[in-house]
N, C-alpha and C positions, 0 to 999 in steps of 0.2 A: 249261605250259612244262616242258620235260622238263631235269631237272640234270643234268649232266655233272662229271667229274673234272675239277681245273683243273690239275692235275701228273699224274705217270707218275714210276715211278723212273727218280734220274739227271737228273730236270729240278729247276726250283727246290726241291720239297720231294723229300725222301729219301725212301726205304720206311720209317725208322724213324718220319720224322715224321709218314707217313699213317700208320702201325701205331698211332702216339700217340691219334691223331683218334680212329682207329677204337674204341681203348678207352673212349674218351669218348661215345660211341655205345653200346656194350656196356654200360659204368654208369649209362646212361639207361634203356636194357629190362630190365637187371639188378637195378634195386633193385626195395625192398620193396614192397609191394601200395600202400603211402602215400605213396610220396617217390620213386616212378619217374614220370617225366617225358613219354615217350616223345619219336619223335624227328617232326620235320619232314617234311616231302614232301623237300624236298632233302637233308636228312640221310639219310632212306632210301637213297633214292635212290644216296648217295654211298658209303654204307654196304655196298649192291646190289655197287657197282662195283668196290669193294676186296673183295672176294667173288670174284667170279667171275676180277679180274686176280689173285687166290692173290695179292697184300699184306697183307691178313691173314692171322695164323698160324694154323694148324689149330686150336691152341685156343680161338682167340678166335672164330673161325670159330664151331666144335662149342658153345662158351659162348653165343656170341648166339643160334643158333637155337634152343637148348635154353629159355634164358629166354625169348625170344619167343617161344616156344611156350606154354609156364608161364600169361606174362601174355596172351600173346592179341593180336597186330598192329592199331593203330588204322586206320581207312580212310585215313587220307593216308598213314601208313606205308604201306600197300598199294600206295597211288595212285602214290608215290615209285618202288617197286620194280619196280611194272608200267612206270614210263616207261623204264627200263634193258631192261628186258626185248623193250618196243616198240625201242627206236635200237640195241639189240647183237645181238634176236635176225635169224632170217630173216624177208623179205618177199613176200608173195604179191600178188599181184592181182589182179580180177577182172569182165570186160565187164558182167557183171551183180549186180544186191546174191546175196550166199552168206550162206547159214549154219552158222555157224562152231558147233562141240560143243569145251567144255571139262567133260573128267572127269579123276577119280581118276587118276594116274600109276601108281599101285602097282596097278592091275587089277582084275579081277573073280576070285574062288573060291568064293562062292556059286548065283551065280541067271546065269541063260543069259543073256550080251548079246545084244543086238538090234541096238545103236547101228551095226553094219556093215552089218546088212541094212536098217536106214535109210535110211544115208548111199545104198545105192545105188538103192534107190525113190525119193529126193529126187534123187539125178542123173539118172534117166530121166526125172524131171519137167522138167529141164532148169533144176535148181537149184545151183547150184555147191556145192558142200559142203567144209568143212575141218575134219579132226581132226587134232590133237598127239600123242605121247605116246611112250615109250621104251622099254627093254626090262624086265625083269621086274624091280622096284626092291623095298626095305623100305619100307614094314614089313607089306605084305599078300604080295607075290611072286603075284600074281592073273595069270589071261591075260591075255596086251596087245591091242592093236588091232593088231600087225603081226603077231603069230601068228593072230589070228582070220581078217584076209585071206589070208593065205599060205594058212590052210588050204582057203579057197575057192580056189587057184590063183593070188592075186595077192602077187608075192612085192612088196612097196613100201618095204621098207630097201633102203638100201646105194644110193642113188640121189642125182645131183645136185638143187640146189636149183632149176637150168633143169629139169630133167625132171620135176621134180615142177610144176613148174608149165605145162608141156606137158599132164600129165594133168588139170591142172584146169580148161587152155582145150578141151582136146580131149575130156573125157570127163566134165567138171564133179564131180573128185572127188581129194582131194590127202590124203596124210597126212605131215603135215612129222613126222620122227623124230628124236627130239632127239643123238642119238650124230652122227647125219648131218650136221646141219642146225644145231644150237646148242651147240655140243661145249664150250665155257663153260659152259652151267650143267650140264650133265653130269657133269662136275667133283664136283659138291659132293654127286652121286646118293651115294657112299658115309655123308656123315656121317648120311643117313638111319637106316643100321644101327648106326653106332655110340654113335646117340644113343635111336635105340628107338622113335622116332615119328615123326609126322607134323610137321615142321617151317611156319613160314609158310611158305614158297617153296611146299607142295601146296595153298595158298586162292589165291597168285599163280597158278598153274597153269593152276587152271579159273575164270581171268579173262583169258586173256591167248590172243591168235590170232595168228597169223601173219600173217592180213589185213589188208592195207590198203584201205581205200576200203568202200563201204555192205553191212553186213551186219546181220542178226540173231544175236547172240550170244546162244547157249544154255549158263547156268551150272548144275550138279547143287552139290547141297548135301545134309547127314542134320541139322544141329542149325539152329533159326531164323536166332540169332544169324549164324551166318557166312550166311546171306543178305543180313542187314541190311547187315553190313558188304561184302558184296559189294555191293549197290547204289548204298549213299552210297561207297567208294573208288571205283566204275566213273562214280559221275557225276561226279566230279571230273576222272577220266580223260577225259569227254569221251564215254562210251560211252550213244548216248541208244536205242538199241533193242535190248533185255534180255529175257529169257525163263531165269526162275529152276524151276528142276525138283527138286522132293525126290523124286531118283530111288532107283530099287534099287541099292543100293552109292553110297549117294551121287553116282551115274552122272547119265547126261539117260536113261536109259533110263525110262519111265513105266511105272508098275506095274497089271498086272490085276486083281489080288487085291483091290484095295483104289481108293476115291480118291484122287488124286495133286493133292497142294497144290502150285502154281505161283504164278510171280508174273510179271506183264508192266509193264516197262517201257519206254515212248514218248515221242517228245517230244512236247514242249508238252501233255501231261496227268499226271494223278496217277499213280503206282506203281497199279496193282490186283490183288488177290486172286483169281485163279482154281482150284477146285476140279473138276475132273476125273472124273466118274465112267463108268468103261468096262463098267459095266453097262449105262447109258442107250444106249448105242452096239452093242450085242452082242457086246461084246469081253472081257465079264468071265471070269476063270477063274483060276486056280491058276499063279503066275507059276514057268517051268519054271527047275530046277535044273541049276545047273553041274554037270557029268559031266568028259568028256575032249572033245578037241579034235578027234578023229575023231567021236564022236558029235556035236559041235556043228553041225560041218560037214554031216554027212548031213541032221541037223534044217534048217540053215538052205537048203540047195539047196531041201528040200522049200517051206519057209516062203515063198521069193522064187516058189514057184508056186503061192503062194496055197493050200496044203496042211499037214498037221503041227502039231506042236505047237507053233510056234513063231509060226505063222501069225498066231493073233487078236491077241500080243504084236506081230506086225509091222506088220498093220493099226490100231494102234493108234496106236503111234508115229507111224507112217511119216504116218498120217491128220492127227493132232495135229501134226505138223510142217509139212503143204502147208498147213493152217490158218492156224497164228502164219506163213508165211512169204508170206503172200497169196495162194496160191496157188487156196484153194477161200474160199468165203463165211462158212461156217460148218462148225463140229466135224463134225457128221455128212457135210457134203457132202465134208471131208476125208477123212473113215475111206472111202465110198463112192467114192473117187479112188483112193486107198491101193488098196482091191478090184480097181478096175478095171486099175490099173498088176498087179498080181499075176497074173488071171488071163488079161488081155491078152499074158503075155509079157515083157511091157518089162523089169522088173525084171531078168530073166534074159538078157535080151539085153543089159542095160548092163553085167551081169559076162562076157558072153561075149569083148563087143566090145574091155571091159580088157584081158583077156588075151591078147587078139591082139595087144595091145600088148606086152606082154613074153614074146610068142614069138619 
């Protein structure tokens, strides 16, 4: 059940007297490692909402997220904040199940993303695909996903929430951008910097989709723990088909270099442990370095023809994705789909046929 606000300033309660609540919320994440409390699904939740409507004051604001960072957000706290997030943010939807990617807000500056030359080998598959995410925030300032496509030609800010959803019945591929699309919590993008880190709202982030209706949700994670807790607050949300990724940069981007720990959750069976190794598949190698945004782009044109250095990183994902998304049987007959999308063309014709869209 998702909680709601039951006043607004000006109706029965005042600002001063949700300011009050909200203190009372802040001295439950705020105390000591022994005598903090934390709060409820609907406390979150209500907590969420005096946030984002700026009734709380900026300090109390900068104070909560700072200590809930400290202590560390419980799963129904999570569970609480994702349901504001599901009823205030934007809504998509989609004729067929999508898979949805939640990562890092703050970007990539290490290791070359892949996750766009994914996303568009899963839409020539004829897979609806959804990413989030906003412009270059604290505390990494990494590239985003709207300069990554831009730099392939598709400019996808600065668009309405119908057009964005045009692109995803038309080309089965959307990127809701938070300035656009969810200008609330955008809001609170600054106390990132002035608090120095990664607040909960970045574990809400890469749980939370725009999608309505059946998808596969892909969460990137770097420490175990926040998978844990991603699981149990998503099954509380209601979220029964999950694919956790300890990506590169905490991304869904799967890594060459190395096996990549997963985890798949379904309904009506147990969580499972999958282990990943892209040597078995002929995909192992040296996972490529972020450069600049012209060099990514030249790599990734090469990469979507099945060329470059970027290519076995693309086959690999892209494989592992037609996989979890039912697309192929098994691993390898995905990476060998992945291939064939590559040197078939398709890939490159699904970016062509975008851009005809914003000519």
């Amino acid at each position: 059940m998702v909680a709601t606000l039951s006043a607004k300033p000006g109706s029965a309660e005042s600002a001063s007297e949700l300011r009050a609540r909200f203190r009372t919320y802040l001295g439950k994440v705020g105390s000591g490692e022994h005598t903090s409390s934390g709060l409820s699904r609907e406390e979150a939740a209500e907590a969420m909402e005096l946030m984002l409507d700026g009734i709380a004051t900026p300090a109390q604001i900068g104070a909560f997220l700072i200590a809930h960072r400290i202590r560390r957000p419980e799963p129904q706290e999570l569970t609480g904040m994702l349901d504001v997030y599901r009823q205030r943010g934007p809504v998509l939807t989609s004729r067929t199940p999508a898979l949805c990617f939640g990562m890092p807000f703050d970007g990539r500056s290490r290791t070359a993303p892949i996750y766009p030359l994914t996303a568009l080998v899963l839409a020539a598959a004829n897979i609806p695909v959804l990413l989030h995410g906003s412009g270059r925030m604290p505390v990494k300032y990494g590239v985003t996903s709207a300069e990554l496509f831009a730099s392939l030609g598709l400019s996808l800010t600065g668009h309405s929430l119908d057009w964005v959803q045009s692109s995803l019945d038309r080309y089965n591929l959307a990127l809701v951008h938070q300035p656009d699309h969810f200008p609330a919590a955008e809001q609170l993008i600054p106390y990132r910097d002035e608090i120095g880190k990664r607040p909960p709202l970045a574990s809400l982030e890469l749980m939370w989709t725009a999608h309505h209706g059946a998808h596969l949700l892909v969460s990137g994670f770097v420490h175990p723990p926040t998978e844990t807790r991603a699981w149990k607050a998503l099954h509380l949300a209601g979220e029964t088909n999950l694919f956790t990724v300890k990506g590169l940069e905490g991304s869904t981007d799967l890594p060459i270099s190395r096996a990549c720990v997963t985890g798949r959750v379904q309904p009506d069976r147990e969580p499972e442990r999958l282990v990943l190794h892209p040597r078995d598949h002929g995909c192992y190698g040296a996972d490529p370095a972020w450069q600049t945004l012209e060099h990514w782009s030249q790599q990734a044109l090469a990469a979507l023809g099945g060329q470059g250095l970027l290519a076995d990183s693309l086959r690999w994902n892209a494989g592992t994705y037609l996989w979890q998304a039912g697309m192929s049987s098994n691993l390898q007959a995905g990476v060998e789909q992945a291939e064939a999308l590559l040197q078939s063309g398709a890939a490159l014709r699904q970016l062509e046929q975008m851009r005809q869209l914003l000519s």
